[in-house]
gemmi code that builds the backbone of each chain (N, CA, C; Angstrom):
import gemmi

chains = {
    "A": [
        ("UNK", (109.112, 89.197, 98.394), (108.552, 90.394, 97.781), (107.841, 90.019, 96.496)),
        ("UNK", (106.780, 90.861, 96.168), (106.199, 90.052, 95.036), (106.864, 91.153, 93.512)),
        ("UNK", (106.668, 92.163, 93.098), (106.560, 92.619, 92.004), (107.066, 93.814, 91.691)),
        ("UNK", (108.180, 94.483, 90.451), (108.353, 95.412, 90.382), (107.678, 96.095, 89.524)),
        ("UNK", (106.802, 97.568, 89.813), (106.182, 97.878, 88.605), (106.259, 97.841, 87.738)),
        ("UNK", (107.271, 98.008, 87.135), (107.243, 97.933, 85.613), (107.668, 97.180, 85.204)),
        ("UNK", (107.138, 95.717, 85.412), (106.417, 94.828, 85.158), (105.178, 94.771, 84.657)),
        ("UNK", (104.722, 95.656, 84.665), (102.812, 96.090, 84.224), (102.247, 94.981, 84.212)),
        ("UNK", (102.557, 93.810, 84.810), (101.865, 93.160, 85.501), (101.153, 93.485, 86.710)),
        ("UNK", (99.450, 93.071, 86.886), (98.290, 93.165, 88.060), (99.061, 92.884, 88.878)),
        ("UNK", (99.211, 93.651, 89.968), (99.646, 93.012, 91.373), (98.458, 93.264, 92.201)),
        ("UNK", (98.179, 91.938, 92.622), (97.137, 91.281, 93.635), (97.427, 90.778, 94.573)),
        ("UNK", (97.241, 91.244, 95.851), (97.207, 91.095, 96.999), (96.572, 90.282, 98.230)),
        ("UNK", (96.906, 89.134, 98.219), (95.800, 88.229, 99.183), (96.304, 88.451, 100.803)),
        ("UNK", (94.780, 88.471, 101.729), (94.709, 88.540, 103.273), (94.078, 87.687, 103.559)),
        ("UNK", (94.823, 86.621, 104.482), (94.011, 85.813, 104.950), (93.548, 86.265, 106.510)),
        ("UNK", (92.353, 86.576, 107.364), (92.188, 86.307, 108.284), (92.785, 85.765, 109.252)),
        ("UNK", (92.935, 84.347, 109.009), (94.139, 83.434, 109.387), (93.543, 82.967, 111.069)),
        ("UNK", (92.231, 83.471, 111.711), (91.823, 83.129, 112.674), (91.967, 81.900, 113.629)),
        ("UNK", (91.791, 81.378, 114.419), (91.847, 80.123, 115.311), (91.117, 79.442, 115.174)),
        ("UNK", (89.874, 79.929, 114.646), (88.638, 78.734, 114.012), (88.730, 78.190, 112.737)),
        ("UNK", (88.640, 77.239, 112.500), (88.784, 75.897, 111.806), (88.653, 76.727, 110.407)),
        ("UNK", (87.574, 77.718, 110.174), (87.538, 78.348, 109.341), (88.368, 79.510, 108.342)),
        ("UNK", (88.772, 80.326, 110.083), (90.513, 80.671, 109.716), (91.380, 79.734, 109.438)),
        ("UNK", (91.371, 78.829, 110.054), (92.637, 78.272, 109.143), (92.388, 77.786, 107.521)),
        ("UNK", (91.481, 77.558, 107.691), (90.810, 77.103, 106.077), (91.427, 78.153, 105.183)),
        ("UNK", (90.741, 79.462, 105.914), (91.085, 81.045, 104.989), (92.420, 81.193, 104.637)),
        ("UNK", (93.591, 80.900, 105.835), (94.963, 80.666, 105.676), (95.152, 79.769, 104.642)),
        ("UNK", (94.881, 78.828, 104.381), (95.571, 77.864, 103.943), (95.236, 77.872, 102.580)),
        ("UNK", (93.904, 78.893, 102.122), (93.545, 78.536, 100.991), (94.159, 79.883, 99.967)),
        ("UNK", (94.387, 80.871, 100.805), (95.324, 81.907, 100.227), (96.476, 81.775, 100.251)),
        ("UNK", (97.359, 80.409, 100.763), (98.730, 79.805, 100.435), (98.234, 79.024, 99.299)),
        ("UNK", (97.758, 78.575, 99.066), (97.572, 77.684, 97.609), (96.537, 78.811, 96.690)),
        ("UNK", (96.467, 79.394, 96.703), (96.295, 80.505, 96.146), (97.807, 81.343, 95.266)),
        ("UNK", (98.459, 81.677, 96.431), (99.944, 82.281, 96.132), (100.341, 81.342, 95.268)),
        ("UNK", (100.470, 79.508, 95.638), (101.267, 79.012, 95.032), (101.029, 78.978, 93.533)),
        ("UNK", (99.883, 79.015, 93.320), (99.344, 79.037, 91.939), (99.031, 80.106, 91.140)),
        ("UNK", (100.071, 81.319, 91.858), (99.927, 82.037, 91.091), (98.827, 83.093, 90.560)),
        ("UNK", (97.689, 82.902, 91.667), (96.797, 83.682, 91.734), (96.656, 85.018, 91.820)),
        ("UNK", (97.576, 85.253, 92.790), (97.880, 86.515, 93.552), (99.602, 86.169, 94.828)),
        ("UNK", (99.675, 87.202, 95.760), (100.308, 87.174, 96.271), (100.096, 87.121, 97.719)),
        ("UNK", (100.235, 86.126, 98.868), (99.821, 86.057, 100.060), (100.292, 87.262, 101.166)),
        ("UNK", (100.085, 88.258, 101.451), (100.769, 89.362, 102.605), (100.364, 89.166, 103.768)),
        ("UNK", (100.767, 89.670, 105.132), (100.508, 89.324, 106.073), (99.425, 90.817, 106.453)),
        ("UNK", (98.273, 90.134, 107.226), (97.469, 90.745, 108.017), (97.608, 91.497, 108.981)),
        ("UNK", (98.464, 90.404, 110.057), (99.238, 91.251, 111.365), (99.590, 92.148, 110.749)),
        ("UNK", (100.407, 92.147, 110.060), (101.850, 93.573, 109.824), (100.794, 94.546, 109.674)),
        ("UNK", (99.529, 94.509, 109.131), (99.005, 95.941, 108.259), (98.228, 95.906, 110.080)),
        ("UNK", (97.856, 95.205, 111.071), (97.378, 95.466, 112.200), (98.550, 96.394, 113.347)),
        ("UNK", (99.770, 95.422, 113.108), (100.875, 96.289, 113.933), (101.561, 97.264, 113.118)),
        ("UNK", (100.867, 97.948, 112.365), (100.985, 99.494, 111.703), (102.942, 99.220, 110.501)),
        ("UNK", (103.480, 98.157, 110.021), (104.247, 98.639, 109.667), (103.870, 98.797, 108.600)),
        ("UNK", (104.712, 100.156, 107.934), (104.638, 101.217, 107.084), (104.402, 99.772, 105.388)),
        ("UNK", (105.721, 99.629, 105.388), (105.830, 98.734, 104.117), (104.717, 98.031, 103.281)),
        ("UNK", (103.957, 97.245, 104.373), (103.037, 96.321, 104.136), (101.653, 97.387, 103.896)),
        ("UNK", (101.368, 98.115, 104.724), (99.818, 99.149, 104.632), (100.473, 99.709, 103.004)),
        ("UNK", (101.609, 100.623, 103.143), (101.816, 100.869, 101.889), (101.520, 100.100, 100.513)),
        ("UNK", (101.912, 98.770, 100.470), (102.050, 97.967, 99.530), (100.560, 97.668, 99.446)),
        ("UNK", (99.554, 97.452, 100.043), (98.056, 97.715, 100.224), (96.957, 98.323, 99.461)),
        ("UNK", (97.910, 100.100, 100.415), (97.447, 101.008, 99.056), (98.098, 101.124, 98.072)),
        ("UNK", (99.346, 100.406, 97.409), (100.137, 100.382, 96.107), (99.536, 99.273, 94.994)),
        ("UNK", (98.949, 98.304, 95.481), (98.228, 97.148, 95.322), (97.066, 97.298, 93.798)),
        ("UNK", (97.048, 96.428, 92.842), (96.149, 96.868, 91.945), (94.534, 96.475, 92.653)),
        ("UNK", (94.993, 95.264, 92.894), (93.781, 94.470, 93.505), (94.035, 93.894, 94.611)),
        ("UNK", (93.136, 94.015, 95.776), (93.426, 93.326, 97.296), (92.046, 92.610, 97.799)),
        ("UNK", (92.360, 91.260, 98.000), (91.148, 90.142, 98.255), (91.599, 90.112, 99.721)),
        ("UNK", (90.185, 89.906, 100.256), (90.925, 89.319, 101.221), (89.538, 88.122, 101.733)),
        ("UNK", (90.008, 87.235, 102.614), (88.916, 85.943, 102.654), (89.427, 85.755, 104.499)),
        ("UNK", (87.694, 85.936, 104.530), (87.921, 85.603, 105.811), (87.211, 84.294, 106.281)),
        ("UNK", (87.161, 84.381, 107.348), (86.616, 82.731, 107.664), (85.446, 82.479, 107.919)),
        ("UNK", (84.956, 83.984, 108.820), (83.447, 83.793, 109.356), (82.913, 85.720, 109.452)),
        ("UNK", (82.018, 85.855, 109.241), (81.394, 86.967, 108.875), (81.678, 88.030, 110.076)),
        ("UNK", (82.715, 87.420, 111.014), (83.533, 88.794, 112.123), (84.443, 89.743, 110.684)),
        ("UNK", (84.587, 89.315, 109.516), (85.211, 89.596, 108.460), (86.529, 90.758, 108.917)),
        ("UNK", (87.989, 90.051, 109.826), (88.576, 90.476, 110.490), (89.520, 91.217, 109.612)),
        ("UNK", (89.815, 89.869, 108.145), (90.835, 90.907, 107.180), (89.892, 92.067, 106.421)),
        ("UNK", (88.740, 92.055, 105.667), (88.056, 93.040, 105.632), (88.587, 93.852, 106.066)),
        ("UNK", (87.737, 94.030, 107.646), (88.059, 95.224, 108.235), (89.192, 96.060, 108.166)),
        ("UNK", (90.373, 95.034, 108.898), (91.429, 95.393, 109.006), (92.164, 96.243, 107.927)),
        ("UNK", (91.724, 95.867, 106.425), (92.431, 96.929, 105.381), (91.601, 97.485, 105.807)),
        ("UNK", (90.059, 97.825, 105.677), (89.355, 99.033, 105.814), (89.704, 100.219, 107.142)),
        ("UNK", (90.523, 100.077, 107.752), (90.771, 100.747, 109.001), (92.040, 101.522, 108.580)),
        ("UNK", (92.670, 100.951, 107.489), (93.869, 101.741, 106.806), (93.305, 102.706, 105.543)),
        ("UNK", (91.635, 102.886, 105.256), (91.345, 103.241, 104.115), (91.725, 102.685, 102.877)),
        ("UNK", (91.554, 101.071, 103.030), (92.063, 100.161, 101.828), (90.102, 99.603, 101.479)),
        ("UNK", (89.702, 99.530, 100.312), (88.302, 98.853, 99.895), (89.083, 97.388, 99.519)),
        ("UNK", (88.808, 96.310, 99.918), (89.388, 94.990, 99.287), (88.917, 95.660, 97.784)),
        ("UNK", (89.115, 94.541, 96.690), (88.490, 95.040, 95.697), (87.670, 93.140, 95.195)),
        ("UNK", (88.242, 92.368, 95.973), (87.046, 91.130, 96.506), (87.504, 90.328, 97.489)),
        ("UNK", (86.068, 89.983, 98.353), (85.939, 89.983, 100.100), (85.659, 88.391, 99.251)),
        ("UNK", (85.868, 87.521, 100.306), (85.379, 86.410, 100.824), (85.153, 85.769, 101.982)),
        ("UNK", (84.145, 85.643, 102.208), (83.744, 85.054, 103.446), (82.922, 83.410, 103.865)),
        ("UNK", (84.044, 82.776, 104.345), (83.947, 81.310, 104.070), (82.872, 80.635, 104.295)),
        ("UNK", (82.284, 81.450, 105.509), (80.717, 80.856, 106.360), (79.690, 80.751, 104.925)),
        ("UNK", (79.568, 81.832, 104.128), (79.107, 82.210, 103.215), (78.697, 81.406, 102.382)),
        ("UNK", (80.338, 80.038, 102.518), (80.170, 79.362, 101.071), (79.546, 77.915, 101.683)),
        ("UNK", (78.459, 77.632, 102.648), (78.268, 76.588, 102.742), (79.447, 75.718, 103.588)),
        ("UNK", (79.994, 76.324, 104.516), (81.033, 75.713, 105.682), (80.550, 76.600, 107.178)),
        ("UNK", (80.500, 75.584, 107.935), (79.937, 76.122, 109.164), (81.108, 75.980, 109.957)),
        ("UNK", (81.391, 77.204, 111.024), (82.639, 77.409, 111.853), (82.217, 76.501, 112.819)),
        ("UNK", (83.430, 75.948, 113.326), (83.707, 75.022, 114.385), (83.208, 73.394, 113.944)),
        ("UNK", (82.629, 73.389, 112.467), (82.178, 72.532, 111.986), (82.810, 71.908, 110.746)),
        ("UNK", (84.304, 72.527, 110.489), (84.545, 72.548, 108.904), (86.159, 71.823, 109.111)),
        ("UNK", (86.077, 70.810, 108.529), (87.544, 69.976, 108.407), (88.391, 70.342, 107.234)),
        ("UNK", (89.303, 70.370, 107.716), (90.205, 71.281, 106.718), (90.938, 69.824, 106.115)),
        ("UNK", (91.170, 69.657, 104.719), (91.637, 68.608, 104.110), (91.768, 69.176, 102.555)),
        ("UNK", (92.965, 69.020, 102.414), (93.160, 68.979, 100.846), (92.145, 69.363, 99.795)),
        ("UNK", (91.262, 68.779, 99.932), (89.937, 68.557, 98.700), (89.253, 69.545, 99.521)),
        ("UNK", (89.136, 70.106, 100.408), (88.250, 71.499, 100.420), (89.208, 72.682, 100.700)),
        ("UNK", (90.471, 72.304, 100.615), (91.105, 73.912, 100.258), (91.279, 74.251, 98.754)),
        ("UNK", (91.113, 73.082, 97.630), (90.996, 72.883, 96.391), (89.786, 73.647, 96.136)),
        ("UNK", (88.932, 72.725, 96.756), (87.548, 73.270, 95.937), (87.152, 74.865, 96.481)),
        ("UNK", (87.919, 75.709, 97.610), (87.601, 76.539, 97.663), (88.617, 77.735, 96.975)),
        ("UNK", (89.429, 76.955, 96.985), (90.607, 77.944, 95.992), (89.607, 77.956, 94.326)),
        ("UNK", (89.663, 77.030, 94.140), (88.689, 77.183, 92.980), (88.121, 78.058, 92.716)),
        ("UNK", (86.765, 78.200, 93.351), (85.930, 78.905, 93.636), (85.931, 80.513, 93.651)),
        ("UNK", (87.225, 80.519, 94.431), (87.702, 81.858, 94.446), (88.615, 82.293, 93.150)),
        ("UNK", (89.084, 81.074, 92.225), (89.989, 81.505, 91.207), (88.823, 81.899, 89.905)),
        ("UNK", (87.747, 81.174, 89.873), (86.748, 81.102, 88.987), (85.567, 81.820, 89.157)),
        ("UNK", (86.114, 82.814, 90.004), (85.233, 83.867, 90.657), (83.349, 83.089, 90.470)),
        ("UNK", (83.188, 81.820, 91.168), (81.878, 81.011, 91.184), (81.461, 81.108, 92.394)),
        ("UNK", (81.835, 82.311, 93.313), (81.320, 82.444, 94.512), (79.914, 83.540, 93.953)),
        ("UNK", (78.964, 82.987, 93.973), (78.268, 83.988, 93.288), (77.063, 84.897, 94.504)),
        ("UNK", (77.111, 86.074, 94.152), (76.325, 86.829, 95.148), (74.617, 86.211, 94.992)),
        ("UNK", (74.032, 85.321, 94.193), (72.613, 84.789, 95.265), (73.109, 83.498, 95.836)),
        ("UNK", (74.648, 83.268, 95.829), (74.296, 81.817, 96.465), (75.020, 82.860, 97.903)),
        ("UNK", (75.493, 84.163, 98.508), (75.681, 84.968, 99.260), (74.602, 85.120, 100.208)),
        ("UNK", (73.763, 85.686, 99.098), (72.542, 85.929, 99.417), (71.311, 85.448, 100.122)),
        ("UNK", (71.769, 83.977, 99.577), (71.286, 82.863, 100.228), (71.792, 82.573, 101.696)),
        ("UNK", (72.598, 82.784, 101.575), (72.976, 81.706, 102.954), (72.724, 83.472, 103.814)),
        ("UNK", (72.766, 84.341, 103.446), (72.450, 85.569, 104.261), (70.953, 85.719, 104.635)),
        ("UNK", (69.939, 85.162, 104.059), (68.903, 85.256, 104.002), (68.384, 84.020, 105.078)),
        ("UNK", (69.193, 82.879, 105.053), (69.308, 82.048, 105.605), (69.708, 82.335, 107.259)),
        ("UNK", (70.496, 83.124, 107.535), (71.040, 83.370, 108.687), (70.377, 84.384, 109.372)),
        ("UNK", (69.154, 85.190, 108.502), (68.394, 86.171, 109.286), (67.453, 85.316, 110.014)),
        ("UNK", (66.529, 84.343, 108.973), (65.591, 83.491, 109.895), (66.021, 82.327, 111.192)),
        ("UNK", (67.208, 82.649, 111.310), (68.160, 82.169, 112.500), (67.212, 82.090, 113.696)),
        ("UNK", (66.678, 81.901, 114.793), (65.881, 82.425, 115.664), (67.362, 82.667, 116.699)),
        ("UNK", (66.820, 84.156, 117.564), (67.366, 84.478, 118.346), (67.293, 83.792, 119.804)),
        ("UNK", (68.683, 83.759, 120.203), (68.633, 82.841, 121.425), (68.428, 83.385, 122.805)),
        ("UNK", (67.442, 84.793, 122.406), (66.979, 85.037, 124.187), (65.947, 84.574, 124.231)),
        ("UNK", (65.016, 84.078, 123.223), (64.381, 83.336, 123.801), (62.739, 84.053, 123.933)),
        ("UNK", (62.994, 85.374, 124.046), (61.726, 86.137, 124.726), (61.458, 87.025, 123.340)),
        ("UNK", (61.760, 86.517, 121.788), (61.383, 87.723, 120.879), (60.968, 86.513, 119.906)),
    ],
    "B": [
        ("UNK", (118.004, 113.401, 107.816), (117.029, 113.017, 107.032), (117.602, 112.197, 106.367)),
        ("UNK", (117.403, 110.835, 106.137), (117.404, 109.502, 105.545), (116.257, 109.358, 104.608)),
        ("UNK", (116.643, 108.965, 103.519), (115.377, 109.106, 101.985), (116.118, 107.588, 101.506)),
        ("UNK", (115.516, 106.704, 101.465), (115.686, 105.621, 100.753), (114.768, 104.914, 99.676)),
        ("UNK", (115.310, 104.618, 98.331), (114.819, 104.750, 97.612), (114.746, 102.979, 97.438)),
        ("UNK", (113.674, 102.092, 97.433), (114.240, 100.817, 97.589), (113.673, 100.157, 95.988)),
        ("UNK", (114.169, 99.354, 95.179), (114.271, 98.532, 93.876), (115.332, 98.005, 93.777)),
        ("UNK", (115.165, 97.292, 92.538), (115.915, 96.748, 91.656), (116.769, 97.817, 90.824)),
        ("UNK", (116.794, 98.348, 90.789), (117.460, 99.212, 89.683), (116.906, 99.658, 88.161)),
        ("UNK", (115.179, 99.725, 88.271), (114.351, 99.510, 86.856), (114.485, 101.110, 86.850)),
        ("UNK", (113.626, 101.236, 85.380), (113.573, 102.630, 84.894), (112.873, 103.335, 85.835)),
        ("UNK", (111.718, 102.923, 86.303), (110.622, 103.714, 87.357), (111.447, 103.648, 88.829)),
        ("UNK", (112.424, 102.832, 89.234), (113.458, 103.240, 90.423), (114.084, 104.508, 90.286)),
        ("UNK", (114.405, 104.750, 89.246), (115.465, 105.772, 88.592), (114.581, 107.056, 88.785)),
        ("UNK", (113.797, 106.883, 88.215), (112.739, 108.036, 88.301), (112.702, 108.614, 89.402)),
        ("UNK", (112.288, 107.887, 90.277), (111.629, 107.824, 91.811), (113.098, 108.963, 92.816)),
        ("UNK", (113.977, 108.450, 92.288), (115.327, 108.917, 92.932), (115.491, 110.047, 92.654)),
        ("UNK", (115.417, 110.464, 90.863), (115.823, 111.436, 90.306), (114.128, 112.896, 91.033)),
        ("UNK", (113.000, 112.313, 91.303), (112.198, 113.245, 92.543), (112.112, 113.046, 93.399)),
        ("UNK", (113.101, 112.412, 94.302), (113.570, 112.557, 95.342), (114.583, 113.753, 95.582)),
        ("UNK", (115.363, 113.270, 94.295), (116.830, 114.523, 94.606), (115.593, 115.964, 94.709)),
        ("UNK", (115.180, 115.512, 93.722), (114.697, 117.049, 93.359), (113.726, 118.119, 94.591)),
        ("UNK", (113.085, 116.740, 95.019), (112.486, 117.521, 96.374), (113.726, 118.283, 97.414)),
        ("UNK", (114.361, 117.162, 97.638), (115.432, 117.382, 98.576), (116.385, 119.052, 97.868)),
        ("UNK", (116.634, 118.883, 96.414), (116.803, 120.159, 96.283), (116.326, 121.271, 96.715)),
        ("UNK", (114.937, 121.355, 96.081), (114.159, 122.470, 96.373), (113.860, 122.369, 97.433)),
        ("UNK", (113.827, 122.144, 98.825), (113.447, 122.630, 99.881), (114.652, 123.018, 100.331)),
        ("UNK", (115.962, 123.194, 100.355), (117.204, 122.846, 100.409), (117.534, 122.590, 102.330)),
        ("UNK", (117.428, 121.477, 102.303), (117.479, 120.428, 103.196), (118.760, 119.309, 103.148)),
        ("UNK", (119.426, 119.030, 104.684), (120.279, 117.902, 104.044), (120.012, 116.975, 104.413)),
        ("UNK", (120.071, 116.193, 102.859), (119.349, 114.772, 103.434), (120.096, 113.366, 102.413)),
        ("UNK", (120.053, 112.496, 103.254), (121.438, 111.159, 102.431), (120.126, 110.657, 101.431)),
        ("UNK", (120.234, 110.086, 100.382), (119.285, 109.392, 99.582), (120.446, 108.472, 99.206)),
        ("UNK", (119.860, 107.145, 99.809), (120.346, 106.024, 99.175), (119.643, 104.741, 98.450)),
        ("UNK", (120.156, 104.267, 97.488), (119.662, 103.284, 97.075), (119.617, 101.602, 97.650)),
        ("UNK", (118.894, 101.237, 97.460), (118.735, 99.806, 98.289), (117.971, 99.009, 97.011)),
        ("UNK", (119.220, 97.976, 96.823), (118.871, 97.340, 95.657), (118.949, 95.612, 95.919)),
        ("UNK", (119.016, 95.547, 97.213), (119.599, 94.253, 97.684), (118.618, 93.285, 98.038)),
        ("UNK", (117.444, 92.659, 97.666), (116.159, 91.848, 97.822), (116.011, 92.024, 99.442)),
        ("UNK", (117.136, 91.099, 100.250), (116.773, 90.843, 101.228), (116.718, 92.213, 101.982)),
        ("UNK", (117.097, 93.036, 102.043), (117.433, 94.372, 102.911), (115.231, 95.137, 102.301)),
        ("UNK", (115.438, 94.913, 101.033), (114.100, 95.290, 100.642), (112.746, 94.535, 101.835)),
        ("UNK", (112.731, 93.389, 101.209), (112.206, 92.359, 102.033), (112.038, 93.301, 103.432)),
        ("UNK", (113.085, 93.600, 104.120), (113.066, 93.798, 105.568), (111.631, 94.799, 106.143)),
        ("UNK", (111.563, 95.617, 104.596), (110.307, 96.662, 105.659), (109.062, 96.321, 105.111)),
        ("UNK", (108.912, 95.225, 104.842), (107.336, 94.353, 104.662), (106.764, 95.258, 102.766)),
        ("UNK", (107.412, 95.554, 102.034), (107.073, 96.042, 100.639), (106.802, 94.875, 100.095)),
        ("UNK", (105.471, 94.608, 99.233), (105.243, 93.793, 98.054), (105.538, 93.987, 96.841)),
        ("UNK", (106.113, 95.289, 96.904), (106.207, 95.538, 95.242), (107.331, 96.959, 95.582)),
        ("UNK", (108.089, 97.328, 94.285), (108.601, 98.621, 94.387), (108.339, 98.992, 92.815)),
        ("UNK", (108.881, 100.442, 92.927), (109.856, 100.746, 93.577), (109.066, 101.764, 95.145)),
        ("UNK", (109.329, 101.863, 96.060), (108.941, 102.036, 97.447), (110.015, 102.964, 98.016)),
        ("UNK", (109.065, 104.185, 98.668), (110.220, 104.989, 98.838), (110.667, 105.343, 100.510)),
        ("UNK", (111.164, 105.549, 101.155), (111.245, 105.291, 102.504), (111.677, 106.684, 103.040)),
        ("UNK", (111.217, 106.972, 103.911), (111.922, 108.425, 104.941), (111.832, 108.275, 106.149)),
        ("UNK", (113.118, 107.916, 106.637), (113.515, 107.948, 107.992), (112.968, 106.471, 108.604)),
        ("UNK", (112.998, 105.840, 107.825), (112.102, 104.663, 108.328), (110.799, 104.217, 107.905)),
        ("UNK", (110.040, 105.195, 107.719), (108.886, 104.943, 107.051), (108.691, 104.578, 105.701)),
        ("UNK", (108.119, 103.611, 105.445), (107.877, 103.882, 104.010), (106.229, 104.110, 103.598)),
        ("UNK", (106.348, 105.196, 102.384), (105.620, 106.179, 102.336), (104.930, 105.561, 101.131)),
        ("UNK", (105.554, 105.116, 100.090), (104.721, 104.483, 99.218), (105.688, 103.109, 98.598)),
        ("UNK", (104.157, 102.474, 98.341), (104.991, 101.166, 97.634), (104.451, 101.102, 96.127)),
        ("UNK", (105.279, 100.951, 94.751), (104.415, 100.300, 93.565), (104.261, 101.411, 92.683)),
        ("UNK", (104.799, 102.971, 93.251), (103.515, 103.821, 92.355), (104.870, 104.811, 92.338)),
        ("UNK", (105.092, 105.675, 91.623), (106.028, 106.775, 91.682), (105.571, 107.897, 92.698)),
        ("UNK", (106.182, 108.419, 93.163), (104.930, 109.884, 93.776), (106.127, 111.097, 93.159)),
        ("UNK", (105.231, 111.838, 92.935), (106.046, 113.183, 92.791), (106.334, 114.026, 93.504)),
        ("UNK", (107.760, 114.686, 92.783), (108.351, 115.808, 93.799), (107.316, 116.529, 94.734)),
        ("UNK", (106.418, 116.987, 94.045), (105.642, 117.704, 95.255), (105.018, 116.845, 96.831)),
        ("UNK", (104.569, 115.740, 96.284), (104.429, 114.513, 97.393), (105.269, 114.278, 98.235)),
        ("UNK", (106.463, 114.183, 97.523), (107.803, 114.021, 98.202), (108.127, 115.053, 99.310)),
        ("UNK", (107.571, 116.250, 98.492), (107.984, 117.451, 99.516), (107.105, 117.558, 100.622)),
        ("UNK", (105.962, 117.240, 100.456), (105.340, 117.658, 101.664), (105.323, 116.119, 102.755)),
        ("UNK", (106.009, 115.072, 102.570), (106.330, 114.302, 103.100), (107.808, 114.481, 104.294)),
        ("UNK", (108.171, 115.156, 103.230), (109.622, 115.911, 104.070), (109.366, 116.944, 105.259)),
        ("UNK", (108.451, 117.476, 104.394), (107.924, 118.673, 105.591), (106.998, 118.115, 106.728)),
        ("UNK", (106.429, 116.961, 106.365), (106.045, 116.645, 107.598), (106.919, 115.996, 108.567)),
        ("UNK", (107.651, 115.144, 108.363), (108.790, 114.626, 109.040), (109.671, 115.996, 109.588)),
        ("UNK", (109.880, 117.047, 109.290), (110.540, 117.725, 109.652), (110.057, 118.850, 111.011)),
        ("UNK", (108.384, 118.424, 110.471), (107.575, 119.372, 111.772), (107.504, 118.674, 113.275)),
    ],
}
model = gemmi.Model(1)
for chain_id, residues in chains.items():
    chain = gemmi.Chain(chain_id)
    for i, (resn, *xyz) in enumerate(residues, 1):
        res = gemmi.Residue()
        res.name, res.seqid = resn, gemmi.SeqId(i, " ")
        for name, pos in zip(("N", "CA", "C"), xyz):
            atom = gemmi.Atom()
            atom.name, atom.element = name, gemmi.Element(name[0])
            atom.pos, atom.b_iso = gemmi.Position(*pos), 0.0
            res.add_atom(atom)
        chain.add_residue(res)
    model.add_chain(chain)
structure = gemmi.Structure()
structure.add_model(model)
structure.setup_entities()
């Protein structure tokens, strides 16, 4: 359990995605070293998917709720948003210059992305970028 | 009706209990309100924070006090 209010200490809430792609696990692993350091607090995703009360509650009880997903399906996103939760900051790993099914998970890049996320240096034109980047994508039917 | 009030035993637990009774008064309803002060038993219904208040199983809020009136129409829905 993380915090009793009155504590008036921020209670912050981390969701990892936690997906099967290399990227989910990245997202997992980097919101456990996240927790450990005291960043915030790691909660589980499932639980707020298989509706128990405690966890959605603690959500909307939450000062601040991040959640980081792996690839722009942005599954924890959603998932608070389906309980009427706004994260209050999204991350999305594809975003930061890691390509899914392409991204090795090792020590030194769950560092440098915990970082990133602790030093809030995820910055919306380098977002922007790689979004801008992914429109001139060419489409793979081929006929447009 | 089962009302469980789950913390540590802080000032804002106390609170939380003392509009609990009070709902449970004023609607005059019978209903057990117990305290649950025991980490692991807390732990059990997925709360990150308390004090967190529970009815019948549910828990209704985590972190925040709610008031008697909240309380009450929480009751009344469980009861419809």
């Amino acid at each position: 359990m993380g915090e009793c209010c009155c504590n008036n200490t921020k209670i912050r809430l981390i969701y990892s995605c936690s997906g099967c792609a290399d990227v989910g696990e990245l997202a997992d692993q980097v919101a456990r070293k996240l927790t450990r350091e005291g960043y915030g607090k790691m909660t589980c995703l499932a639980s707020i998917s298989a509706g128990i009360s405690g966890t959605i509650a603690s959500a909307k009880g939450a000062d601040e709720n991040v959640a980081i997903d792996g690839c722009s399906v942005a599954c924890a996103r959603k998932t608070l948003e389906n309980i009427g939760v706004k994260p209050t900051e999204t991350y999305i790993l594809t975003d930061m210059y890691l390509e899914k099914g392409k991204t090795a998970i090792s020590e030194e890049i769950i560092a440098v992305v915990s970082e990133q996320i602790k030093q809030g240096t995820v910055s919306e034109a380098q977002s922007k970028e790689e979004q801008d980047k992914n429109k001139n994508t060419e489409c793979s039917c081929g006929s447009c | 009706m089962k009302i469980e009030i789950l913390g540590m035993g802080c000032p804002k637990c106390k609170k939380l209990t003392q509009n609990a009774q009070q709902a449970v008064a004023e609607l005059g309803i019978e209903a057990e309100i117990i305290k649950v002060e025991e980490l692991d038993k807390i732990t059990e219904y997925g709360v990150m924070m308390t004090p967190a208040l529970v009815i019948d199983g549910e828990v209704k809020v985590a972190g925040k006090i709610p008031s008697k009136q909240e309380i009450m129409t929480w009751i009344k829905e469980k009861n419809n």
